[in-house]
C-alpha positions in Angstrom: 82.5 107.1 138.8 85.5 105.4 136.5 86.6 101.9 137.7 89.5 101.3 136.0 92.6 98.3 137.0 96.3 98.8 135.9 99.1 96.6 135.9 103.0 97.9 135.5 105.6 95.4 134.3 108.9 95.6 133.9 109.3 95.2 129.8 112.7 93.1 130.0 111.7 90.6 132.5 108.2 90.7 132.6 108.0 91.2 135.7 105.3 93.0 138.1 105.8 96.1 139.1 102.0 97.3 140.5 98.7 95.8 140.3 95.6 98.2 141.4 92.9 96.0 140.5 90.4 99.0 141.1 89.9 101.9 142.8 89.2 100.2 147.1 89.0 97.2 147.5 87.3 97.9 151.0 84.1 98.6 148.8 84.3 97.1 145.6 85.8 93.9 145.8 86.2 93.3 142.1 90.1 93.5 140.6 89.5 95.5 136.8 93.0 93.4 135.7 91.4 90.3 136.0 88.4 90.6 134.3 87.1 89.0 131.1 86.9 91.8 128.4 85.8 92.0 124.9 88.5 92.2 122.5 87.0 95.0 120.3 89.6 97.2 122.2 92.5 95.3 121.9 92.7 94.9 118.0 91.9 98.3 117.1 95.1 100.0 117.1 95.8 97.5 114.5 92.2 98.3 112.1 93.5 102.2 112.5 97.1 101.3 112.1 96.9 99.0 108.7 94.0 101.8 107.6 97.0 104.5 108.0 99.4 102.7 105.9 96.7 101.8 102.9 96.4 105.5 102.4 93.3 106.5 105.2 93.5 109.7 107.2 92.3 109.9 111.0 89.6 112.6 109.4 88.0 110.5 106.7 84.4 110.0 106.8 82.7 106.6 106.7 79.0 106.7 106.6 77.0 104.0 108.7 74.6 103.7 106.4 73.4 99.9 105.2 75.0 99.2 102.0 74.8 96.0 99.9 77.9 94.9 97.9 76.9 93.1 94.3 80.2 92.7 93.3 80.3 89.3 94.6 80.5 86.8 91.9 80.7 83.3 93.6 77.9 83.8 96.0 74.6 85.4 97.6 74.5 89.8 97.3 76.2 90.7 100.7 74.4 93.3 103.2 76.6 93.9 106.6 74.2 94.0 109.4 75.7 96.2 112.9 75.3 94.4 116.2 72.0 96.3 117.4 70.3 95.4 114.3 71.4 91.6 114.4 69.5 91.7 118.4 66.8 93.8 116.9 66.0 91.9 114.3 
């Protein structure tokens, strides 16, 4: 089942023009517009835009495997660690 919240504004005045905080309130008394999120979705269209205009295509092909940079001069070798490692580890 999607649970999903919207809100419509007007984009001159900012003001509201719907809020359905989910999908019935009757049985899920929680409003989806209101809720703490994490801002991984918010900034992306940003990471994908600035990606675009340094020369990326939307079909390029990043592997997720660990690499370590040594190219850093001032400090320690550098090894990016993904989230479920970080917990895992």
């Amino acid at each position: 089942m999607l649970n999903a919240g919207v809100v419509v504004m007007e984009n001159k005045t900012g003001a509201v023009k719907a809020w359905v905080g989910g999908i019935d309130y009757r049985f899920f008394k929680y409003d989806y517009c209101m809720a703490s999120r994490q801002t991984g979705s918010t900034f992306k269209p940003f990471i994908y835009l600035a990606a675009l205009e340094n020369g990326y295509s939307p079909t390029d092909y990043f592997s997720a495997e660990e690499q370590t940079y040594d190219e850093m001069t001032d400090g320690p070798r550098a090894t990016p660690v993904t989230g479920t490692r970080a917990i895992t580890t």
